[in-house]
N, C-alpha and C positions, 0 to 999 in steps of 0.2 A: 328595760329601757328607761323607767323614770330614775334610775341611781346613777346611768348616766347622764341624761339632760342635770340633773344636781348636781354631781361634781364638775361638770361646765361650767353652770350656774355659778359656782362658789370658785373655782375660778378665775371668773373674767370680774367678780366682784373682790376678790382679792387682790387681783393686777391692778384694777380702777385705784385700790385703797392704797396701795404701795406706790403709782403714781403718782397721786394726788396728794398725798403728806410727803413729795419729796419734790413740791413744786415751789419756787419762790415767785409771791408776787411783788414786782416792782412799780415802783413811782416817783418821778422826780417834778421838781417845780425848779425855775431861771430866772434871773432877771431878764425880760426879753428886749431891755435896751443893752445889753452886753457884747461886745464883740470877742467871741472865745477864743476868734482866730489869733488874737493879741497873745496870747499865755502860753507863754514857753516851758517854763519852770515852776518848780512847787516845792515846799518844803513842809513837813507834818507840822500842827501846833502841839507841842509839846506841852502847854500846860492845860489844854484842855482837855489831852489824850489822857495826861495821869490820873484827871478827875474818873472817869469811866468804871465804875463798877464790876468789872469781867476780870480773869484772871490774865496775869502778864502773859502767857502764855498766848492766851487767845489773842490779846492785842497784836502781840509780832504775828502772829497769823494776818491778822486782818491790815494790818500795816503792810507788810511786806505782802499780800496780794492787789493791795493799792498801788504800791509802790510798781510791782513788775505789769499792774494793766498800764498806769499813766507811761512809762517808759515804752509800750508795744503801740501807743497813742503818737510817740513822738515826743513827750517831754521829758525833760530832764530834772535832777533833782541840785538844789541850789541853796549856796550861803543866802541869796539875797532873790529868796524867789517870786514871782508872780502871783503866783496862789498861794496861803494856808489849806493846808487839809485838816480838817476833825474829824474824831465820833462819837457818834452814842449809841447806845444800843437801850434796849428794852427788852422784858420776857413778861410774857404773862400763862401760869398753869391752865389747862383746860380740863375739868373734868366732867365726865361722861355718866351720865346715870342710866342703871341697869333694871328697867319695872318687873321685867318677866321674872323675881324672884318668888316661888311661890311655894307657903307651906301647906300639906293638908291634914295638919292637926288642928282639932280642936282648942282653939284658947279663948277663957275667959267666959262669958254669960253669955256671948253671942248668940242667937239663934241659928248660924250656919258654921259651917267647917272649914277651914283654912283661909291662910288672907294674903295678901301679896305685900311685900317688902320690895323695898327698893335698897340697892348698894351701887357702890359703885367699881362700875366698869372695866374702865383704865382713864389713865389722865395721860395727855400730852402737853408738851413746853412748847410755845410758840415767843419767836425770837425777833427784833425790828434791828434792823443796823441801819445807824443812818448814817451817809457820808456829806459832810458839809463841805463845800469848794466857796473859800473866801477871798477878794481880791486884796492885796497888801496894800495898796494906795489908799482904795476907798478905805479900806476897812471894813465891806460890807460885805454881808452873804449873797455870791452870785449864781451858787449852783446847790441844790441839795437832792441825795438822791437816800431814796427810802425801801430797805428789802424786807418782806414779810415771808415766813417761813417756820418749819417745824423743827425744834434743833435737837441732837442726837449727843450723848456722851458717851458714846462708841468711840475711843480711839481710833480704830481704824480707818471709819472714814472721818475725823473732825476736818484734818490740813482739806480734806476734797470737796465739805461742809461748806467752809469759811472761805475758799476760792470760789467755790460756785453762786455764793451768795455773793461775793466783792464783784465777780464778773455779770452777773447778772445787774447788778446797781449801775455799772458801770458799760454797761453796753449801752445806755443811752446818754453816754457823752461824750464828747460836747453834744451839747441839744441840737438838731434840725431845725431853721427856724424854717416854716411852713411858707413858701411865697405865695404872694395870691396872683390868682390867673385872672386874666383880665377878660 
């Protein structure tokens, strides 16, 4: 009976782990004097895009998942548009330390037998895209949205990666502005 309460165990802690590294958290901040409902059109900023450290590759991914949510929004893309679109992205390595390494030889003068080391684990890459929405008049940043998440070099799923993280950023826009009840 206890071999199987532990492979349950192990499990529902391995389903936990598989969802939870394929969870993206999102955040966005607005100018809350903006009217979104004004912006028809958008066009990428091309010279901020080039700056972005990622491979071309990813870029047109993450472009053109911009591109096909703001058109499922209602906008269009244009010579002379409403919005600038940017991005940036960021990674930072995670890694994991493993204490339960443990020897039981003897080493050294010590007075006791084996000692515990530590190595490491596994490391994970965690990934930030950020989408900036600029108004062309002002010139000023009216919309940014920020995705946090684990990213995978598996071909397989990257194009379902980099949509899911573009849709995810962008399911909160335009902003709701909250009315107050009286």
């Amino acid at each position: 009976m206890k071999k199987f309460n532990t492979s349950i165990y192990f499990l529902f802690i391995f389903g936990f782990l598989l969802t939870s590294c394929n969870s993206i958290r999102v955040y966005s901040d607005f100018d809350s004097e903006t009217d979104f409902k004004n912006y028809q059109s958008f066009a990428f900023y091309k010279t901020g895009i080039d700056k972005v450290e990622i491979s071309d590759i990813d870029k047109k991914r993450i472009l053109k998942s911009i591109e096909k949510n703001l058109k499922l929004k209602g906008m269009t893309v244009s010579e002379v548009p409403d919005l600038l679109i940017n991005i940036s992205t960021k990674s930072s390595e995670n890694i994991y330390i493993d204490n339960s390494y443990y020897s039981p030889y003897y080493s050294g003068w010590y007075p006791y037998y084996g000692r515990n080391y530590r190595r490491v684990s596994h490391t994970t890459s965690e990934g930030v895209l950020y989408i900036d929405i600029i108004d062309t008049k002002s010139k000023q940043l009216v919309w940014q949205g920020k995705g946090i998440g684990f990213l995978s070099s598996n071909k397989m799923n990257r194009d379902e990666l980099v949509e899911g993280y573009v849709n995810k950023i962008l399911s909160v826009y335009p902003p709701q502005k909250e009315e107050s009840v009286n």
